[in-house]
Structure formats: C-alpha cells, structure tokens
C-alpha positions in Angstrom: 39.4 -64.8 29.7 41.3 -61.3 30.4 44.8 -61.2 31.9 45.0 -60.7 35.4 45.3 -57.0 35.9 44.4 -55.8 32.9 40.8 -54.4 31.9 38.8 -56.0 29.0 40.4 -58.7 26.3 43.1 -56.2 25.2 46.5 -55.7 26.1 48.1 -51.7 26.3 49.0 -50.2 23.9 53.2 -49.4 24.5 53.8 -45.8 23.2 57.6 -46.3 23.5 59.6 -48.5 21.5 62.4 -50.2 23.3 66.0 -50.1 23.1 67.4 -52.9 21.1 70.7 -53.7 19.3 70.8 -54.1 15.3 74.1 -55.2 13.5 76.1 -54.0 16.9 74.5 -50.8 17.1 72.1 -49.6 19.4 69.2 -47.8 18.1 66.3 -45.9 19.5 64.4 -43.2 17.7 68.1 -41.9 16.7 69.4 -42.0 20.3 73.1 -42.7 21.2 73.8 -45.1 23.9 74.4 -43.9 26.9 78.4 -45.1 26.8 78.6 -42.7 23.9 78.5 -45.7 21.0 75.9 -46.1 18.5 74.8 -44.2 16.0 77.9 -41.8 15.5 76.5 -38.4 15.1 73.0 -39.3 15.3 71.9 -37.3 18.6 68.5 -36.0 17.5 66.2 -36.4 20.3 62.7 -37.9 20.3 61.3 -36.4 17.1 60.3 -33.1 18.5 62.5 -31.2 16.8 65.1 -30.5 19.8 68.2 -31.8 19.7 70.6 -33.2 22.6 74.3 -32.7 23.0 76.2 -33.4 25.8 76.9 -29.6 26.4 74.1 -27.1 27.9 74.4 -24.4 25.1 71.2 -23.5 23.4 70.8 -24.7 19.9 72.2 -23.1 17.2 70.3 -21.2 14.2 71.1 -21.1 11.2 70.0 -18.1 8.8 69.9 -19.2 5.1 71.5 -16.4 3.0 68.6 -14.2 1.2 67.4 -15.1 -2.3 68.0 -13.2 -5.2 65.2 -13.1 -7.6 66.1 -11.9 -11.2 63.5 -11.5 -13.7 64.7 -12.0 -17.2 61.8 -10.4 -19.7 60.4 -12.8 -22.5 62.1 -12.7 -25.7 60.9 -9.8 -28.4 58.7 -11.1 -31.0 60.5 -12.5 -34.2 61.0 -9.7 -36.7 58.5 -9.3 -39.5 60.0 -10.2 -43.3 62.3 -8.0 -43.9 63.0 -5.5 -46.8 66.4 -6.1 -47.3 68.3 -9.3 -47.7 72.1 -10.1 -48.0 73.9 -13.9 -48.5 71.8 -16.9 -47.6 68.3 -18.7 -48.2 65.2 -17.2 -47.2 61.3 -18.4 -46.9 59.7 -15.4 -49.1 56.6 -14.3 -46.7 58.6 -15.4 -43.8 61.9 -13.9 -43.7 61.7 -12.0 -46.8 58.8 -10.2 -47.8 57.4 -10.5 -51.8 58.2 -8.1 -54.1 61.4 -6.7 -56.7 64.9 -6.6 -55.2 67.4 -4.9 -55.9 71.4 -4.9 -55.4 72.7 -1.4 -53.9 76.1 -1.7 -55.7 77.3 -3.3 -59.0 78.2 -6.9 -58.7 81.1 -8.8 -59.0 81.5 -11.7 -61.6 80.8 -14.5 -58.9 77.6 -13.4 -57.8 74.9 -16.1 -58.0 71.4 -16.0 -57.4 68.5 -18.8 -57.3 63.9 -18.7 -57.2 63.4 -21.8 -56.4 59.8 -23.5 -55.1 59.7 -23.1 -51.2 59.3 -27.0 -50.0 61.8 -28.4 -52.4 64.9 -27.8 -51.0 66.8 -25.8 -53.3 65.9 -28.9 -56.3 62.9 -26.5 -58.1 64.6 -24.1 -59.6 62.1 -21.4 -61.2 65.1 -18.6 -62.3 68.3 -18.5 -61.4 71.9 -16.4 -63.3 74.9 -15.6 -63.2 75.4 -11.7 -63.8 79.0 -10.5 -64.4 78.3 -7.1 -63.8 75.7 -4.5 -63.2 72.8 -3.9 -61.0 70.8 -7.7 -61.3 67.1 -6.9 -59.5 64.5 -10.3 -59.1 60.8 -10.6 -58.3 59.8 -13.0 -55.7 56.8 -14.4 -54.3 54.8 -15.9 -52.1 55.4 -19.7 -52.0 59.3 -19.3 -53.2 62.5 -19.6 -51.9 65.2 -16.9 -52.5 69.1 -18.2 -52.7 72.2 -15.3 -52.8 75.8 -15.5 -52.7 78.2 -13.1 -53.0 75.9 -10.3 -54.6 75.9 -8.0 -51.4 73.0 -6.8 -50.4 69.5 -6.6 -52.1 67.1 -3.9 -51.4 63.1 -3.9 -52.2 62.1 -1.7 -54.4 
C-alpha cells in the first residue's frame, strides 16, 4: 500500500543532504555553520564553483604567471672513430679507427703501449713494448683493443 500523500510505491527522492554534526563539527557540502564554527576555512559554496564570504566583494582571480618553454636540441651524434689517439683504452672500429699509428714526437723512456683482443679485458695481450726512445708506430685492427700511457699522441698514418 502507498503512503498517504505520496504517488506510486516510491518515496522522493531528497536532492539536499541535511545538516548534521560529525566529531563536533558541522558539515554540509563544505558549508560553515551559521555561528561562524565548523569547518575553519572551508567556505566553498554548493559545488558550483562560487564561493561565499561574509563580505560582498567579487571574487578574486588569480592569473598564473606565463610559462616559459625552452627547447633544448637533441644531442649531436657520437663522433665517428677517430684518427688520432692520446692516453687511454680504446675499442678499435669504435673509437679508433684500424690502421698504422704513429707518435708526433719522440717518446720518453716510460711510454707503454698494449694490442690486446677486444672482449678480454686487457688479459689477451697480442703486442705490447716498452720503447725508450724514438718514434714507436703500431698497426691495429678490427676486433682489438689499443692501450697507451704516457706516449703522447698517436697519429694514423
């Protein structure tokens, strides 16, 4: 049987939630109580994007500062194997490119240079010396691993 007043089985629908008190505050879609206690500085109206305050004044807008957009270009290709090579290990095809090297000035008597098999870090020694003086010159290839200290700088032929 339908409640008196009502039309049909169903009871309306209530489009407003009522006030209520949780944990001593009063809450209400972010309302404040009318006595001014509640939510602290919640004053936000009914969720249409207006706010209330207890002055007249019209809202205030803010104006984020403008964006500065910098574009940084992508990084230059790494070099191609070079030609020349000073103190250091390099891949031969990779940051040294095969050939005959050459120092560019006479070497002093702690110059050390090292082929060794690219992959074996340094432990497959193919030629390797010592030279006290002079102009020492290598060959490399692919698949190798070049080693220098203290020769300066070698030059490809």
């Amino acid at each position: 049987m339908a409640a008196a007043g009502y039309r049909g089985a169903r009871r309306p629908v209530h489009r407003h939630r009522p006030r209520r008190r949780r944990q001593g505050r009063w809450h209400d879609r972010g309302d404040v109580h009318p006595d001014g206690h509640g939510d602290g500085d919640r004053v936000q109206g009914w969720g249409d994007g207006h706010h209330r305050s207890d002055s007249d004044s019209p809202p205030v807008r803010v104006t984020p500062p403008p964006v500065t957009v910098t574009y940084t270009p992508p990084p230059p290709p790494p070099p191609a194997a070079g030609t020349s090579v000073s103190d250091g290990v390099y891949v031969v095809g990779q940051d040294m490119q095969p050939g005959t090297y050459r120092v560019t000035a006479a070497v002093a008597d702690r110059c050390y240079w090292q082929i060794t098999k690219s992959g074996s870090n340094g432990g497959d020694i193919i030629r390797n010396d010592l030279p006290a003086s002079d102009f020492p010159q290598v060959t490399v290839a692919q698949g190798q691993d070049f080693s220098t200290a203290r020769c300066g700088t070698w030059v490809k032929k």
